[in-house]
TIBA-644165 format. One record per atom (N, C-alpha, C): x, y, z. Coordinates in steps of 0.1 Angstrom, whole numbers, padded with zeros to 4 digits, always signed. Each point is the difference from the previous one (the first is absolute). Example, Ala and Ser with C-alpha at 12.3 -4.5 7.8 and 13.67 -1.06 7.14 Angstrom:
2
+0132-0057+0078-0009+0012+0000+0009+0012+0000-0004+0011-0007+0009+0011+0000-0008+0011+0008
END
This chain:
350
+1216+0912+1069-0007+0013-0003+0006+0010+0010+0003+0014-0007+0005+0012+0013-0012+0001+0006+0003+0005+0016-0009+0003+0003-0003+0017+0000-0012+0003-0001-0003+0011-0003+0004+0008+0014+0001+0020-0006+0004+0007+0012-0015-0002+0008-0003+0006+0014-0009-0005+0003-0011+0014+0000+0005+0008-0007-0014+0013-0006+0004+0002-0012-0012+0004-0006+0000+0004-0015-0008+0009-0001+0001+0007-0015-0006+0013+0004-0022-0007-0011-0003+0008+0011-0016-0003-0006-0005+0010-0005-0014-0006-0004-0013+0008-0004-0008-0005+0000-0009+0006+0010-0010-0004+0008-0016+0006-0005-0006-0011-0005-0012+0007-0004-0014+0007+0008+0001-0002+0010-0012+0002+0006+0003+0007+0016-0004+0013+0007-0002-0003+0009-0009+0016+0004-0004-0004+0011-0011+0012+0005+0005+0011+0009+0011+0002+0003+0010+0005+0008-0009+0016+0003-0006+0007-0010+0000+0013-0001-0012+0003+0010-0011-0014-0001-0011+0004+0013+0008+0001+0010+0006-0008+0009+0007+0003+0009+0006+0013+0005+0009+0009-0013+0005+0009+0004-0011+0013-0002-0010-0002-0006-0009+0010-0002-0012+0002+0009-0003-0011+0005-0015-0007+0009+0009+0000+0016+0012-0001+0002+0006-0006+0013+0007+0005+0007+0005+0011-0013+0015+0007+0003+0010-0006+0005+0002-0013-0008+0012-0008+0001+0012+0005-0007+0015+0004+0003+0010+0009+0002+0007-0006-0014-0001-0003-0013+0004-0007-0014+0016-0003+0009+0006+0011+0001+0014+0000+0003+0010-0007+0008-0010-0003+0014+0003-0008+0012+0004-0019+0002+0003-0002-0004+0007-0016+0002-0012-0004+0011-0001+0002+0010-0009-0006+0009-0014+0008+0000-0001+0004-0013-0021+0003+0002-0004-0016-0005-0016+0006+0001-0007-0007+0008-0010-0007-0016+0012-0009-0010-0004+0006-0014+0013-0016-0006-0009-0006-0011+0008-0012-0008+0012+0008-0004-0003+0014-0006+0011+0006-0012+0004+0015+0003+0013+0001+0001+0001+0010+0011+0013+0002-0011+0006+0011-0002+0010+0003-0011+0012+0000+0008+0008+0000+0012+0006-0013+0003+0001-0012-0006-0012-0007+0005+0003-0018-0006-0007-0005-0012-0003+0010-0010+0005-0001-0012+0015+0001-0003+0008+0011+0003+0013+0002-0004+0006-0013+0012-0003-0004+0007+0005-0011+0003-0001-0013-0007-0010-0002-0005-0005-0014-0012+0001+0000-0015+0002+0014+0000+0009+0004-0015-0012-0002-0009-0010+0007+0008-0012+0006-0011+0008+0012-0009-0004-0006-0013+0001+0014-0006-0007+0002-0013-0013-0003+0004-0016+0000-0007-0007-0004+0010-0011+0010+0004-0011-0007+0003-0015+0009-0001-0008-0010-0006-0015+0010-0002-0007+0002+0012-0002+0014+0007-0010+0004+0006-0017+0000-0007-0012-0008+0006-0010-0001+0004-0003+0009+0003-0009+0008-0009-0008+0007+0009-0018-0004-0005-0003-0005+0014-0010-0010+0000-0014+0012+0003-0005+0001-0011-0016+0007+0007-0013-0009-0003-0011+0002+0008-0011-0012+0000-0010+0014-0002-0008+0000-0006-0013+0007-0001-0009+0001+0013+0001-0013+0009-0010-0004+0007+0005+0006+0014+0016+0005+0000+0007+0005+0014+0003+0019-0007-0005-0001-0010-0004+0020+0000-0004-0004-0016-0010-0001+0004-0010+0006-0012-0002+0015-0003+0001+0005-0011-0001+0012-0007+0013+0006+0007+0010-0003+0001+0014+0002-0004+0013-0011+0006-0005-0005-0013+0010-0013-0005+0015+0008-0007-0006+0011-0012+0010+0005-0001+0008+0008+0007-0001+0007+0007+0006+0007+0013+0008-0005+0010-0005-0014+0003+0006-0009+0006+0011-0006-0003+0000-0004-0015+0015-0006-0009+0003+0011+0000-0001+0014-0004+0011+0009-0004+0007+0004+0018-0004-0002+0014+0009+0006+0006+0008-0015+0006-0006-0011-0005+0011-0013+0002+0013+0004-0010-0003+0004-0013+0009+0005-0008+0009+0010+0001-0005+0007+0008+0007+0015+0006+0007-0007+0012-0006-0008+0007+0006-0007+0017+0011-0009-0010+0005-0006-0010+0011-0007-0002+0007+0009-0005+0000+0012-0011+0008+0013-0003+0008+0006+0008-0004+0000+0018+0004+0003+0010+0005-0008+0008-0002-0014-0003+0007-0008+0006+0012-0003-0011-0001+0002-0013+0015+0004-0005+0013+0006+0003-0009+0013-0004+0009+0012+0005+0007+0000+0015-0007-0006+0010+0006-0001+0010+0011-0012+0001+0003-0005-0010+0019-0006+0000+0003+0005-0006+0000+0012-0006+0008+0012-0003+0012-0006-0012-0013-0006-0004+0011-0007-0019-0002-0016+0001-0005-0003+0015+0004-0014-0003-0006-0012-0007-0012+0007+0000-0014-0002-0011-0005+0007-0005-0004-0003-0013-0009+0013-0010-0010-0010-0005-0012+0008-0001-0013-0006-0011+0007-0003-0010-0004-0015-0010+0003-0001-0011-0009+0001-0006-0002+0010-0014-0008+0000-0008+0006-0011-0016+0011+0003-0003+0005-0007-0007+0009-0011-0005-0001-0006-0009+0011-0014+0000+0018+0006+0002+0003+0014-0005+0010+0000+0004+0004+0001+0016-0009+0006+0007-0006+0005+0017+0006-0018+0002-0008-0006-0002+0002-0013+0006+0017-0010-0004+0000+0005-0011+0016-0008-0002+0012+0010+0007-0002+0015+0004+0009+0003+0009+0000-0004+0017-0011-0006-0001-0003-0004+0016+0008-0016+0000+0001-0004-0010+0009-0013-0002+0014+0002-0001+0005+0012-0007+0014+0002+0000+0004+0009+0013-0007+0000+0007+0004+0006+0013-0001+0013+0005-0016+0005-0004-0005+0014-0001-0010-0005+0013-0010+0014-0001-0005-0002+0014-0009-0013-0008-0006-0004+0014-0014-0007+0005-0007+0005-0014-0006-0011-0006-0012+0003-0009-0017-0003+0006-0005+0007+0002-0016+0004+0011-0007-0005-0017-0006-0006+0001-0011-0005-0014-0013+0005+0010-0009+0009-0007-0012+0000+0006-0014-0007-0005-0005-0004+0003-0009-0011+0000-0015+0004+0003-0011-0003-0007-0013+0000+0005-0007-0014+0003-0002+0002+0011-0005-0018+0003-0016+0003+0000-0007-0004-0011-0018+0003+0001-0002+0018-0010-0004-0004-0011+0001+0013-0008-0012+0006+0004-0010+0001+0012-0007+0007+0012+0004+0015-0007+0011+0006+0002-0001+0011+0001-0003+0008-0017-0003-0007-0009-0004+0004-0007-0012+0004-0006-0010-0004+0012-0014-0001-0004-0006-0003-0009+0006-0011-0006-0009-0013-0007+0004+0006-0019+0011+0012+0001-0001+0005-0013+0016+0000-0004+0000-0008-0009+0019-0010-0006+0005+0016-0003-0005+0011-0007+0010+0010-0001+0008+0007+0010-0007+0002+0012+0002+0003+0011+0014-0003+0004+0009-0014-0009+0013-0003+0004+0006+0007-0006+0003+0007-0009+0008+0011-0006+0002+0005+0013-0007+0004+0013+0003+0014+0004+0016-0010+0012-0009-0007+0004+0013-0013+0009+0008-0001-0006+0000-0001-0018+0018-0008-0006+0003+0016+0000-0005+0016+0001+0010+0011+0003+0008+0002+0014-0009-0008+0006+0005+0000+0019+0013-0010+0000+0000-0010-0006+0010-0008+0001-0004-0013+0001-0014-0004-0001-0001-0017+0002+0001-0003-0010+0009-0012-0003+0005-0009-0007-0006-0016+0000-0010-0002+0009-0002-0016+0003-0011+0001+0007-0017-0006-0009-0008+0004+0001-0011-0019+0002-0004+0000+0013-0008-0014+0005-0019+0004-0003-0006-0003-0013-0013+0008+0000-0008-0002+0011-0002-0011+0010-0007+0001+0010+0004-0010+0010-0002+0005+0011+0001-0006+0016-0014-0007+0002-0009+0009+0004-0010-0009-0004-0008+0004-0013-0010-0010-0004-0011+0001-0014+0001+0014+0002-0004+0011-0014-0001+0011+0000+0003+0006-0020-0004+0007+0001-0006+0007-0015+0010-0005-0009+0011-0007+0001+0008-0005-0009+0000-0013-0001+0000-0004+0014+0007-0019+0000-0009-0007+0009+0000-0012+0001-0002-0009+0012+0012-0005+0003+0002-0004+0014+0009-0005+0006-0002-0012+0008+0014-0006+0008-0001-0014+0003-0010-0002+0007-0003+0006+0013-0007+0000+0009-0015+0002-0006-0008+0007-0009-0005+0002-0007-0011-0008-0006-0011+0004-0016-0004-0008-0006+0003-0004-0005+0018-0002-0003-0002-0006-0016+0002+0007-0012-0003+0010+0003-0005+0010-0015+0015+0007-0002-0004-0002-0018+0011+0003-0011+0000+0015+0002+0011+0005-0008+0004+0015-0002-0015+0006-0007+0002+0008+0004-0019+0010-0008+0006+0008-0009-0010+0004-0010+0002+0009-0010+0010+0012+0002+0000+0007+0014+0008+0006+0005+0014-0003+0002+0001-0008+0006+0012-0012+0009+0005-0003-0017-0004-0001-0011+0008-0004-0012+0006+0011-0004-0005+0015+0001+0004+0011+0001+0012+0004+0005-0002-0003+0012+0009-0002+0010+0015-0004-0002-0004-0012-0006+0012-0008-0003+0007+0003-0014-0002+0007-0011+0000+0006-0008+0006+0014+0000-0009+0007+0009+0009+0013+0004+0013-0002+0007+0002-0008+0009+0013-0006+0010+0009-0002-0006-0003-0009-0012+0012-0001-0009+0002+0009-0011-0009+0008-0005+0009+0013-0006+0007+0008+0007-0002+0004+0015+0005+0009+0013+0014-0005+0001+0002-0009-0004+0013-0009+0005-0001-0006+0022-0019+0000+0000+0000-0005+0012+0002-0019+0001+0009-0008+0008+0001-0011+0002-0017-0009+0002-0006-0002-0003-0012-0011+0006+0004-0008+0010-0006-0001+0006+0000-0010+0013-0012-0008+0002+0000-0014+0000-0012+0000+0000+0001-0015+0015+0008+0008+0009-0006-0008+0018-0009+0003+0002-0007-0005+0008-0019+0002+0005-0008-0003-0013+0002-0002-0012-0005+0004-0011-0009-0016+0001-0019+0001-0004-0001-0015-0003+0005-0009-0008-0003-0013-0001+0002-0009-0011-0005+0007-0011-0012+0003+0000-0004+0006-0018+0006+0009+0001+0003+0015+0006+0009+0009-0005+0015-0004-0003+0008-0008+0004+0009-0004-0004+0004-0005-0009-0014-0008-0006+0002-0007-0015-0005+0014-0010-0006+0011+0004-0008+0008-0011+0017+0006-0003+0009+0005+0016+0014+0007-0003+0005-0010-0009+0004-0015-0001+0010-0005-0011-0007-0001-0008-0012+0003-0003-0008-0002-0016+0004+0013-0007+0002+0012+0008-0004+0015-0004+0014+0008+0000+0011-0005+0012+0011+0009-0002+0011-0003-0009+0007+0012-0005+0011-0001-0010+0013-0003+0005+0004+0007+0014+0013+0001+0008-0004-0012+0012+0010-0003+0000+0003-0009+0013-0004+0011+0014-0011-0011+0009-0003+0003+0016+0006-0004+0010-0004+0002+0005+0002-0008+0014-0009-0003+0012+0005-0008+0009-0010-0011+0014+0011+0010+0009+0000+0011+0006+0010+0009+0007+0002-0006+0018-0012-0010-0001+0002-0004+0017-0017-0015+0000+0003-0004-0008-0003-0019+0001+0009-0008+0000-0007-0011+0005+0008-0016+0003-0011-0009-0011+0006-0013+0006-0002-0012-0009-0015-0006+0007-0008+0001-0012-0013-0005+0006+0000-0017+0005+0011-0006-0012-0001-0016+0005+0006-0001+0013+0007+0006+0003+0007+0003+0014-0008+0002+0011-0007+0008-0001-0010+0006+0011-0010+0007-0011-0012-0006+0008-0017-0003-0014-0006+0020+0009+0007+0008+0003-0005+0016-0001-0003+0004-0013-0007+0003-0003-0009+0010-0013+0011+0007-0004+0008+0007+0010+0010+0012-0001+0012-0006-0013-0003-0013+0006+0017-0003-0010-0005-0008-0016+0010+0000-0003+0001-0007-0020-0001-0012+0002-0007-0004-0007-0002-0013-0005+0009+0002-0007+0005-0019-0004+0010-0002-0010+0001+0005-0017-0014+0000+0002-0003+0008-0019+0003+0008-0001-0001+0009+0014+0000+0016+0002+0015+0004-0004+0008-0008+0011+0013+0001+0001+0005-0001-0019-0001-0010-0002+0002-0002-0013-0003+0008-0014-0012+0008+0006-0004+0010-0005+0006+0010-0002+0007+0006+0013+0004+0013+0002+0018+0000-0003+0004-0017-0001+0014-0002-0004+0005-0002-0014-0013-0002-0008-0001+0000-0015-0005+0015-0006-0003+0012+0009+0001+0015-0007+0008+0005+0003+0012-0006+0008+0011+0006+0002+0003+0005+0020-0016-0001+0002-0004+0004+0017+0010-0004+0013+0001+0005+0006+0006-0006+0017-0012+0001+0010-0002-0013+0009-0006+0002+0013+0008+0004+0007-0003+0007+0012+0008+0005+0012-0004-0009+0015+0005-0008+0004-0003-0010+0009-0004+0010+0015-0014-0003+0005-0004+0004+0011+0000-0007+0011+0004+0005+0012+0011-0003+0012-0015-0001+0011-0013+0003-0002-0014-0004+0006-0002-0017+0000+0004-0004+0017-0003-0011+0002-0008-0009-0004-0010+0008-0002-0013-0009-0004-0004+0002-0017+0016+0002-0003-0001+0003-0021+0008-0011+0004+0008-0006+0009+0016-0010-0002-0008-0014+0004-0006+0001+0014+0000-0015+0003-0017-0006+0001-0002-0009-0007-0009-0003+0004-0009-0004+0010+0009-0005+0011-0008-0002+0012-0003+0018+0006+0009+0004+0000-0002+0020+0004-0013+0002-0006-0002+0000-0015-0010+0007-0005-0017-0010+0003+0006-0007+0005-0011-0014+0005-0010+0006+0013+0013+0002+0006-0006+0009+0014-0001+0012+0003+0004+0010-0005-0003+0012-0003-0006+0009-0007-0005-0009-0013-0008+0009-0005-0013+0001+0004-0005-0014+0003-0013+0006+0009-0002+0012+0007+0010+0000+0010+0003+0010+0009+0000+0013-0006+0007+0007-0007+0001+0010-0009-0013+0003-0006-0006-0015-0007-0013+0009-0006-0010-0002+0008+0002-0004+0012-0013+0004+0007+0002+0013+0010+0017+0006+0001-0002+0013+0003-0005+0010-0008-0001-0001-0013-0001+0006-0011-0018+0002-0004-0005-0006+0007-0016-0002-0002-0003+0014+0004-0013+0006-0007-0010+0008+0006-0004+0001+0012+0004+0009+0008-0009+0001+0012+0009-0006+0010+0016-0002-0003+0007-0006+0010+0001+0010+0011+0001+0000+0011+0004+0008+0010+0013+0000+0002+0009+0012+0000+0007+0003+0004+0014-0008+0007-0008-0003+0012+0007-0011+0009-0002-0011-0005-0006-0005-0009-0002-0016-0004+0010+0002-0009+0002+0010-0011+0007-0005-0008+0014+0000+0004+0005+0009+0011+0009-0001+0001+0006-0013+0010-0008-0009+0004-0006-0013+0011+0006-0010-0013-0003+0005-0011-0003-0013-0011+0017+0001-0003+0004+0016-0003+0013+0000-0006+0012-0003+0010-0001+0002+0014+0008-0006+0008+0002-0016+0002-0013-0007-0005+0002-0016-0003+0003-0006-0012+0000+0010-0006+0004-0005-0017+0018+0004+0000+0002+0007+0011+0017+0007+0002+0003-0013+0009-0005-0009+0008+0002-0006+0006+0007-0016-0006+0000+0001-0008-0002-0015-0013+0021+0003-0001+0003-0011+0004+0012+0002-0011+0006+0000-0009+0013+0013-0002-0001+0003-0012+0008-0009-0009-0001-0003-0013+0008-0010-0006+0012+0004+0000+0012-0014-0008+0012+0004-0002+0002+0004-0007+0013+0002-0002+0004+0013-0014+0003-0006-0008-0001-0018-0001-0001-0008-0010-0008-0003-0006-0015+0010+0001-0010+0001-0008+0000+0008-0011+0007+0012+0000+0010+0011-0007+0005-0010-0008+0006-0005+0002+0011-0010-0008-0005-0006-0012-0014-0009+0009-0005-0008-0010-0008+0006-0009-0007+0010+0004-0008+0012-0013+0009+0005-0008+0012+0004+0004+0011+0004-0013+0002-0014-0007+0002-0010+0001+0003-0015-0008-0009-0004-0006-0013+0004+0005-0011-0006-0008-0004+0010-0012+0001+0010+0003-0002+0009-0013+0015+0001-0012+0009-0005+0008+0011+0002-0013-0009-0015-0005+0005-0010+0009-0006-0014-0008-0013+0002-0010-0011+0008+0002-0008+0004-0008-0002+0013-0010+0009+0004-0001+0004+0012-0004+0014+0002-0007+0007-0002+0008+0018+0004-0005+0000+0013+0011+0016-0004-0006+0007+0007+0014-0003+0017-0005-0006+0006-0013+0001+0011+0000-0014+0007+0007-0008-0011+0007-0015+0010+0003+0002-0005+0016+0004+0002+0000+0000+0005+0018+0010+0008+0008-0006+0006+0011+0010+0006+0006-0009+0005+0017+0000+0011+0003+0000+0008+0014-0009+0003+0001-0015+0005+0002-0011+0007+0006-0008-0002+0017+0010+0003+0008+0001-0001+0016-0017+0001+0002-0005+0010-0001-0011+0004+0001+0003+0007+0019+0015+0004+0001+0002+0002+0012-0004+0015+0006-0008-0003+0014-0011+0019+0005-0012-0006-0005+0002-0006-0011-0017-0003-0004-0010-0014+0006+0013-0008+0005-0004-0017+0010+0004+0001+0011-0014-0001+0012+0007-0004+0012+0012-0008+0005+0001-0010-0007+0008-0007+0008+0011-0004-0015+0012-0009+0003+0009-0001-0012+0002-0017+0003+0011-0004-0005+0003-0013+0003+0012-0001+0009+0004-0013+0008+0007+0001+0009+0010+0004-0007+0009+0009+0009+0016+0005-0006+0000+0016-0004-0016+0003-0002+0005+0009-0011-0013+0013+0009+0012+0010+0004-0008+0007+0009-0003+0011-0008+0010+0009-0011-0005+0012-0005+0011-0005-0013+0002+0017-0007+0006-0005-0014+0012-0002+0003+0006+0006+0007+0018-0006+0005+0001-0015-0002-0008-0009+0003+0001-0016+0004+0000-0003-0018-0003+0004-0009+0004-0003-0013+0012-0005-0001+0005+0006+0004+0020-0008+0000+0000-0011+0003-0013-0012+0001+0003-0013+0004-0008-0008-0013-0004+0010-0009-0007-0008-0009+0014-0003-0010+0002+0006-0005+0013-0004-0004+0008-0018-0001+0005-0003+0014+0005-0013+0005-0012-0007-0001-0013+0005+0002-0010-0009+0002-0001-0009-0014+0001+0008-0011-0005-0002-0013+0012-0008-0004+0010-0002+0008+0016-0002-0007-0006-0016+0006-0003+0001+0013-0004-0012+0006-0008-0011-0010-0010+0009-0004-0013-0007-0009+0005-0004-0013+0015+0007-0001+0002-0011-0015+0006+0015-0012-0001+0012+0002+0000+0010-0006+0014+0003-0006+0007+0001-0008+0010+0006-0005-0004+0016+0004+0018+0003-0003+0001+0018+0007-0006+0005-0010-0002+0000-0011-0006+0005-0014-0013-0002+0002-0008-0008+0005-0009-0004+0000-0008+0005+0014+0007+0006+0009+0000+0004+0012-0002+0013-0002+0010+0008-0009-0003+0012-0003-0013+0006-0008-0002-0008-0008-0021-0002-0010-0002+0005+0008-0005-0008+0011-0010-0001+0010+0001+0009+0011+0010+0009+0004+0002+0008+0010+0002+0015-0008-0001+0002-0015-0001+0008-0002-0001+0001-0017+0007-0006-0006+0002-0002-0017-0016+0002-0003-0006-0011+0003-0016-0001-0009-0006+0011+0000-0004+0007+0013-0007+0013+0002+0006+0009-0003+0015+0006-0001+0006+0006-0006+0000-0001-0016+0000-0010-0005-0002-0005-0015-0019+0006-0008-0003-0005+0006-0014+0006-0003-0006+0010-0002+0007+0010+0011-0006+0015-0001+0007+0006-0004+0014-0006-0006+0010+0008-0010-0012+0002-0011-0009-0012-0005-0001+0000-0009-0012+0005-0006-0009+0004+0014-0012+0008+0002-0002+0012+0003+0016+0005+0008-0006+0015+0005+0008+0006-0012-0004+0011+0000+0004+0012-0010+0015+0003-0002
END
């Protein structure tokens, strides 16, 4: 077998990059800020797709959720323009096939938790005019969906709206965080192929966050890609063994301040897995799936910690050999670092 060059060009589904530069005034531009994804080391890892998150929670600004997505939206518009061509917002499928043939950076914008719509599905018209293309109905339970973490609860009369309106918009569905019942209401209800933009393999590691094998199987029989999440405690099971306690007992009501942040310095304390957890989440979902539904969702700015090896998006250049290691043909190498998620929203965005 050749061996593969040792970068390839990606698309990367998931990451939270834009709190940082909007909440931190972390420098987008700078190689050494203080940030997973820095437009340096993407053009070093040979990103050339990746969806910006912009994550709003109702419960961290209530009565303006929407105000909040629109200046995350305006904070990546300016973190465009500032490579001065080297990336542009993609609105459309041609936007994204010139980012492949060697145009700028393709920016996919993203709503993680449809919060900012105040509980009302038409409300997304005014987003697919801003430019989001790739829509998660909820982070936590909320007027559309339940989620993992959650009760449980299916898509609501709304949330079917929702998913209905998305797909006439030519917006992508996403359904990470999304519960078990809303996940089965999306493959009962949608027409176009979705996507899992930043889960792992639930038989792999038993987190709520990630797909079960039905799931997987589910989302690779409408045509769907998962995007493999680089959050230790989505990869290994002893990680998520010992730190999720930790996590959700900073997360309680009434935590103090200094506790939680007591809890999260010992939950950082655990170490981190190898990058042959990566490995095995990409093999088990082709083995459960096929090689066309999987691919990249870092979830990188949005997870404390990563796996060993892999410090920001530049270290992608090793996924490549990694996957050559695990058994992967160069064809088969390229699916997964960019083909699948490229393939899919050819066939979804406008």
């Amino acid at each position: 077998m050749t061996e593969p060059a040792t970068t390839s060009r990606f698309f990367d589904a998931h990451c939270d990059t834009v709190m940082k530069v909007l909440d931190d005034g972390v420098d987008f531009l700078r190689d050494d800020a203080p940030a997973h994804v820095t437009f340096p080391a993407m053009e070093t890892a040979g990103i050339r797709a990746q969806i910006f998150a912009c994550f709003v929670l109702s419960e961290r600004h209530p009565g303006e959720e929407a105000e909040r997505a629109e200046a995350m939206i305006r904070a990546i518009a300016a973190m465009t323009e500032a490579t001065e061509g080297g990336m542009r917002i993609a609105r459309t499928r041609n936007d994204l096939k010139r980012a492949f043939d060697g145009g700028p950076i393709a920016a996919i914008l993203g709503l993680e938790g449809a919060d900012p719509l105040d509980g009302k599905a038409e409300r997304l018209r005014n987003f697919a005019d801003l430019g989001v293309r790739d829509l998660i109905f909820a982070w936590k339970d909320n007027p559309f969906s339940g989620t993992a973490f959650g009760e449980d609860t299916p898509l609501t009369a709304e949330g079917e709206r929702l998913l209905g309106l998305a797909e006439e918009l030519r917006i992508m569905v996403d359904v990470s965080h999304l519960s078990d019942s809303a996940f089965e209401d999306v493959c009962r209800m949608a027409t176009k192929p979705f996507i899992a933009s930043h889960s792992d393999c639930r038989a792999l590691c038993p987190s709520l966050r990630n797909l079960t094998d039905r799931m997987i199987r589910a989302l690779a029989d409408r045509g769907g890609v998962m995007g493999i999440n680089l959050a230790p405690a989505f990869l290994d099971p002893a990680v998520h063994e010992r730190q999720t306690p930790l996590f959700r007992a900073a997360q309680k009501p009434g935590v103090s301040d200094e506790e939680r942040e007591r809890l999260r310095e010992e939950a950082l304390k655990i170490p981190r897995p190898s990058l042959d957890w990566v490995a095995k989440h990409l093999m088990h979902a082709i083995d459960v799936g096929g090689e066309d539904c999987v691919g990249f969702g870092g979830d990188l700015d949005g997870i404390a910690q990563t796996p060993e090896g892999i410090e920001g998006v530049a270290d992608y250049r090793l996924f490549a050999p990694l996957l050559h290691e695990a058994g992967l043909n160069e064809h088969q190498i390229e699916k997964v670092c960019h083909r699948n998620f490229a393939r899919v929203f050819d066939e979804v965005l406008p």
